[in-house]
C-alpha positions as CSV (number, residue, x, y, z in Angstrom):
1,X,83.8,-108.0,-8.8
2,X,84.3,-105.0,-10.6
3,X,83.9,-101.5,-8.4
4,X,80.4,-100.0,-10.5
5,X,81.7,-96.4,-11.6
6,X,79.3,-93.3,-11.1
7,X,77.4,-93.8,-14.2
8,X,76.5,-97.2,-13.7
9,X,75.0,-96.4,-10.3
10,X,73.0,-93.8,-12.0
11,X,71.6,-96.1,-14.6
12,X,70.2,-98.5,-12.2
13,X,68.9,-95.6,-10.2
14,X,67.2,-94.5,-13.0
15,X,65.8,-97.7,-13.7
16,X,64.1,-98.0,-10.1
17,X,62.1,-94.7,-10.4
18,X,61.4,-95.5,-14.3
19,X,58.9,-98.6,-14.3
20,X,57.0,-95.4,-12.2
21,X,57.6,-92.5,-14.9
22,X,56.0,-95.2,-17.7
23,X,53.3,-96.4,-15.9
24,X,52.1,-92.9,-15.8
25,X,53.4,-92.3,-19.5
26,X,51.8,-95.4,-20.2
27,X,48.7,-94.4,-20.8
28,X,49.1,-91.4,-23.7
29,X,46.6,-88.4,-22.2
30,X,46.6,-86.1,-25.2
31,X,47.3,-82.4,-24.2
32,X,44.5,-80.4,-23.7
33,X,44.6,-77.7,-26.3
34,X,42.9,-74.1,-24.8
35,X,41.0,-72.8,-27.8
36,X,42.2,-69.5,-28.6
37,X,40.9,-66.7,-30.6
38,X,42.8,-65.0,-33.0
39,X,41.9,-61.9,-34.9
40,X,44.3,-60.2,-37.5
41,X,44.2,-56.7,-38.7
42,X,43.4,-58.0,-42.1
43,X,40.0,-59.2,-40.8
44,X,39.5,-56.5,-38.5
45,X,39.7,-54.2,-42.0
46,X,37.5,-56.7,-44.2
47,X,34.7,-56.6,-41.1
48,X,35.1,-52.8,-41.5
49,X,34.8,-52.8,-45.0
50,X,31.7,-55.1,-45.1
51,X,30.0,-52.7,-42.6
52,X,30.9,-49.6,-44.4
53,X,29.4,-51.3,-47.5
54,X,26.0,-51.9,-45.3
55,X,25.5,-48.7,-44.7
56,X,26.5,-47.3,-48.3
57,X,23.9,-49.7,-49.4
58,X,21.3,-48.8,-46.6
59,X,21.8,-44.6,-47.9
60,X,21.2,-45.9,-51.2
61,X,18.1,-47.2,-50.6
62,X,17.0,-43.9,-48.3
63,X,18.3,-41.7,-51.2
64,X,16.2,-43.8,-53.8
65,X,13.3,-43.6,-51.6
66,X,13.2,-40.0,-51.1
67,X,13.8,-39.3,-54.6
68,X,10.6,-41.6,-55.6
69,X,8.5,-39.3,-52.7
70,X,9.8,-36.2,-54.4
71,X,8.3,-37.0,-57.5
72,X,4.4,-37.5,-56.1
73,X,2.0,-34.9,-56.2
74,X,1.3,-33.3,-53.0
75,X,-2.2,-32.4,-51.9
76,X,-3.1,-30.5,-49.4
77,X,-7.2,-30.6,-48.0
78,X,-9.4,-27.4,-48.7
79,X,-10.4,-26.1,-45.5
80,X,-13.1,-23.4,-44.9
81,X,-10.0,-21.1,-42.8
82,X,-9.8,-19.1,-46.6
83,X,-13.4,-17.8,-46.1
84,X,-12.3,-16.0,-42.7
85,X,-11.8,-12.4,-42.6
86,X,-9.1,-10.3,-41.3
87,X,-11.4,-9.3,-38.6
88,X,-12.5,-12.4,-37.5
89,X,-8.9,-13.3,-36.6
90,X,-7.6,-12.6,-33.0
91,X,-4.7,-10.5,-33.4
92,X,-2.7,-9.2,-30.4
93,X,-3.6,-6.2,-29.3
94,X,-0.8,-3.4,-28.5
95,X,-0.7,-1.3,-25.0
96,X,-1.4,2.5,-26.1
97,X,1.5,4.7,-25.2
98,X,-0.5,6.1,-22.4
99,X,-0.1,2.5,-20.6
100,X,3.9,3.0,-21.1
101,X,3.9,6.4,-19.6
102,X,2.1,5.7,-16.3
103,X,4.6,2.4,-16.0
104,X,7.5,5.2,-16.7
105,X,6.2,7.4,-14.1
106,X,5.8,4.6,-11.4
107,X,9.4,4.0,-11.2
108,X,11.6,7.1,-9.7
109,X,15.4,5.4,-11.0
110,X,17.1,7.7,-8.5
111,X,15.8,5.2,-6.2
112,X,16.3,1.6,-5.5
113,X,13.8,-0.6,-6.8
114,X,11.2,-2.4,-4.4
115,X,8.6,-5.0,-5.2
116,X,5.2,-4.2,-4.3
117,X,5.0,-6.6,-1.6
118,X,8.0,-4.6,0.0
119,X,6.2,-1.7,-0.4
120,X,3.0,-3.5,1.6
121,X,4.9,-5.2,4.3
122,X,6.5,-1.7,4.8
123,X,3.1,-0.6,6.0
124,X,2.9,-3.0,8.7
125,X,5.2,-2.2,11.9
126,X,9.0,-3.8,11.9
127,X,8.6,-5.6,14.7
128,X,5.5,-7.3,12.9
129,X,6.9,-8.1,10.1
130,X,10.0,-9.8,11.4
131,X,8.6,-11.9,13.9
132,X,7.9,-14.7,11.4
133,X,12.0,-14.9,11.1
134,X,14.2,-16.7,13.5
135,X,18.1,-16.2,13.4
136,X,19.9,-19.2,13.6
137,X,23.5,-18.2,12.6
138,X,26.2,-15.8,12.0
139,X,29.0,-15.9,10.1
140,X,32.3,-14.3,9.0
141,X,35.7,-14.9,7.6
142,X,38.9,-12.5,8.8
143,X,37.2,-9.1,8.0
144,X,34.1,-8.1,10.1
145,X,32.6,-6.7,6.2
146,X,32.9,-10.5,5.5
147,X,30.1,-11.3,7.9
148,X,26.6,-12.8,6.6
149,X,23.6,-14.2,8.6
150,X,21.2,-17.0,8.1
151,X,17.4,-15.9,8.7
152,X,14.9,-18.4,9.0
153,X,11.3,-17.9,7.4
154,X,9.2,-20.0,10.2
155,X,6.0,-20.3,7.8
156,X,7.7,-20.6,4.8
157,X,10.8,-23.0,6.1
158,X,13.1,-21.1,4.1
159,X,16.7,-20.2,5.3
160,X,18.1,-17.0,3.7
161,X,21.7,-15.8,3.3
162,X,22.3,-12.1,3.7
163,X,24.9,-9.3,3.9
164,X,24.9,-6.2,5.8
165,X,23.1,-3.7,3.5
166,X,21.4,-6.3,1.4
167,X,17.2,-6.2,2.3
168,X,14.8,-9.1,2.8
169,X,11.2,-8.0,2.1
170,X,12.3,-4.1,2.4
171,X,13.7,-4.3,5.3
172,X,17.8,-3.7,5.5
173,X,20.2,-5.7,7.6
174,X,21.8,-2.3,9.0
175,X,24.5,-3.9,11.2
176,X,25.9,-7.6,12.0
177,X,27.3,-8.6,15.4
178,X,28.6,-11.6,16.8
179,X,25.7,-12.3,18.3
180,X,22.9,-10.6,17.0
181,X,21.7,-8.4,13.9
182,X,20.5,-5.3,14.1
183,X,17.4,-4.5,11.1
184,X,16.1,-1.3,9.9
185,X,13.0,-0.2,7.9
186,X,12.9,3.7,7.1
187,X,13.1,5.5,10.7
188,X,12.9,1.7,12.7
189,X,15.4,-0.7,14.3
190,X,15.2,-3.9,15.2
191,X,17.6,-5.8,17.1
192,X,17.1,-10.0,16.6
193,X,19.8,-12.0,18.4
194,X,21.0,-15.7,18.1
């Protein structure tokens, strides 16, 4: 007996696992093909070119159109407005110079300008008037002239921000500490704290 060289022993390997491989290849499964969509630049520009040809064709017609309505006779219906006369129109009436003078003389512009509810609530005492506000905060960055408080309006539940020197309803926030704010209104002060 002849000693079967490497190749030969491969072969009848081969032939073992093969009956395997064709019984699956046996039966010829076509390849499923994946549908795939291809669009070239040269469609892309004839879709382009058939919508730009739409709308040339849809301005035509709009051009056309107007052109046929510019052509009609326009009427427009007779009203009894033309038998009016200038009196019987309202026309606005102009204040008299008089009216601009007393405004002119109202305001003194040496002074700073206050509303006329300042100028009521200034009647009432300070101590009055600020007890519908509640402080709820005080703050400040590095520099004391930095420092702002927050006022709350109890009836009106309205939180305002404020400066020293700045005014809420006439009345000035004179001084800002730490922990309170100290309020003035003409000759009185009013200390409010946190």
């Amino acid at each position: 007996m002849a000693k079967e060289s490497a190749e030969e022993k491969l072969m009848k390997m081969m032939q073992k696992t093969a009956p395997s491989v064709a019984a699956k290849s046996s039966s010829p499964a076509l390849p499923k093909k994946k549908f795939k969509f291809t669009f070239s630049i040269g469609a892309l520009n004839a879709l382009l070119f058939l919508g730009i040809m739409a709308c040339a064709l849809a301005l035509g017609f709009e051009m056309h159109a107007g052109y046929s309505l510019l052509n009609q006779a326009v009427e427009f219906p007779r009203e009894s407005k033309a038998d009016l006369s200038l009196s019987d129109i309202a026309l606005p009436s102009t204040p008299t110079a008089d009216y601009y003078l007393q405004k002119i003389n109202e305001r003194d512009i040496f002074k700073p300008y206050v509303p006329k509810e300042a100028k009521a609530a200034a009647i009432q005492g300070l101590a009055q008037q600020m007890s519908k506000y509640k402080l709820v905060g005080i703050a400040w960055l590095d520099l004391p002239e930095t420092a702002s408080i927050m006022i709350e309006d109890k009836d009106k539940n309205k939180t305002y921000f404020l400066k020293q020197g700045e005014q809420l309803e006439g009345v000035t926030v004179k001084t800002i500490y730490t922990d309170r704010a100290v309020f003035s209104h003409e000759n009185e002060e009013m200390t409010i704290k946190l």
